[in-house]
C-alpha positions in Angstrom: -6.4 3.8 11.6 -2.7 3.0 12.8 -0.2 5.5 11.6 3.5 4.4 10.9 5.5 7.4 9.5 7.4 6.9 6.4 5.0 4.1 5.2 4.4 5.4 1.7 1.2 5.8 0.4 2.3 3.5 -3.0 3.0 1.2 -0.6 -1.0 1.3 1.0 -2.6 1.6 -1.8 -0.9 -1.7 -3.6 -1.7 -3.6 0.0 -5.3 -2.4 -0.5 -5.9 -4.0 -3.4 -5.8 -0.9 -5.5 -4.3 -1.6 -9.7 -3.5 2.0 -9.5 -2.1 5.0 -7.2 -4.9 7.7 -9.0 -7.5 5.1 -8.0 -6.9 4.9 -4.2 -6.1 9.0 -4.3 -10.0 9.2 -5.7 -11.6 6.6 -3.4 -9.3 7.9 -0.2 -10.5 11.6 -0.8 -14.2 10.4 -1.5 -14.4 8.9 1.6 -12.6 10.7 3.9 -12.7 14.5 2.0 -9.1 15.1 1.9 -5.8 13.7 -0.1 -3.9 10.3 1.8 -1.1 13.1 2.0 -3.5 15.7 3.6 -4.7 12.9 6.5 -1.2 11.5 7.2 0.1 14.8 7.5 -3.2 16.1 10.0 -2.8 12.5 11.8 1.1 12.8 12.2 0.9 16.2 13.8 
């Protein structure tokens, strides 16, 4: 996945077709095992 810092997860998750921020947290860290803030940050660094 392309990372562009500052892009704010709100922001993904309403492109993604997702009606609600706790929903895309859940499905993010059910696929992946971590929090969208947890991957940005190991991604970014």
């Amino acid at each position: 996945m392309a990372i562009i810092a500052g892009v704010l997860l709100n922001y993904v998750a309403d492109e993604s077709g997702f009606s609600s921020r706790t929903t895309f947290y859940c499905s993010f860290k059910a696929l992946t095992g971590m929090t969208p803030q947890t991957w940005k940050q190991s991604e970014l660094h």
